[in-house]
C-alpha positions in Angstrom: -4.2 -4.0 13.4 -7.2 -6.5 13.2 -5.2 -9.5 14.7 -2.5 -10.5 16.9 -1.7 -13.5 14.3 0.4 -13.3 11.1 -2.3 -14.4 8.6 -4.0 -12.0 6.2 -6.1 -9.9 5.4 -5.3 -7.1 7.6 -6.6 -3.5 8.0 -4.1 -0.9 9.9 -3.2 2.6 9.8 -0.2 4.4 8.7 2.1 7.1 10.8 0.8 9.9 8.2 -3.2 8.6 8.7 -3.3 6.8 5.5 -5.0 3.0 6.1 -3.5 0.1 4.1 -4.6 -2.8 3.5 -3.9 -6.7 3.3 -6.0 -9.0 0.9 -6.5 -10.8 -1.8 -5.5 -9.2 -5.4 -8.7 -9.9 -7.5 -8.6 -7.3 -9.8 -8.6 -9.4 -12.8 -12.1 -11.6 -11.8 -13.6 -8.2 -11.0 -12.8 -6.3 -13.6 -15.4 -6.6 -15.6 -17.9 -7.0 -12.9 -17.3 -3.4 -11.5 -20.6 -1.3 -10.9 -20.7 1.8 -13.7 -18.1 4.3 -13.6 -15.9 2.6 -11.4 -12.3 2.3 -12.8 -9.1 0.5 -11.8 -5.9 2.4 -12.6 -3.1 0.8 -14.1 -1.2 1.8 -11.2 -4.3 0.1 -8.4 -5.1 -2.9 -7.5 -8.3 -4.5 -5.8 -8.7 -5.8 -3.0 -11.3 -8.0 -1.3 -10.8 -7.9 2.0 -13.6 -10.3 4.2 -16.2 -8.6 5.8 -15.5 -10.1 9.3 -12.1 -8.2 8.7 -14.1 -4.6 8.7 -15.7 -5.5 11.4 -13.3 -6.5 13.9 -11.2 -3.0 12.4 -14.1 -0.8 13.3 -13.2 0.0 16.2 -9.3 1.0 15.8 -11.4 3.5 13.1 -11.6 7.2 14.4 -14.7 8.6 13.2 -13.1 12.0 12.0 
């Protein structure tokens, strides 16, 4: 986890090694920004996620 608080957004992994994620949905004002070939499934979402966020997650990140 990226913080001790119980605000969002939030980076953390999962017992099988997955990593989810906790941000805000803007899959509808990105949409049609998306760089060339990039798709969002019906079924996915986007989500921006600061960068500050990444950062302070980096290093809970293995690097294999």
């Amino acid at each position: 986890m990226t913080s001790e608080d119980d605000s969002c957004p939030d980076i953390w992994e999962l017992d099988n090694g997955d990593v989810a994620v906790i941000g805000r949905d803007l899959t509808d004002s990105y949409r049609s920004r998306l760089p060339a070939g990039v798709t969002v499934d019906a079924d996915e979402r986007l989500v921006i996620i600061p960068r500050a966020t990444i950062v302070a997650a980096k290093l809970d990140i293995p690097d294999e």
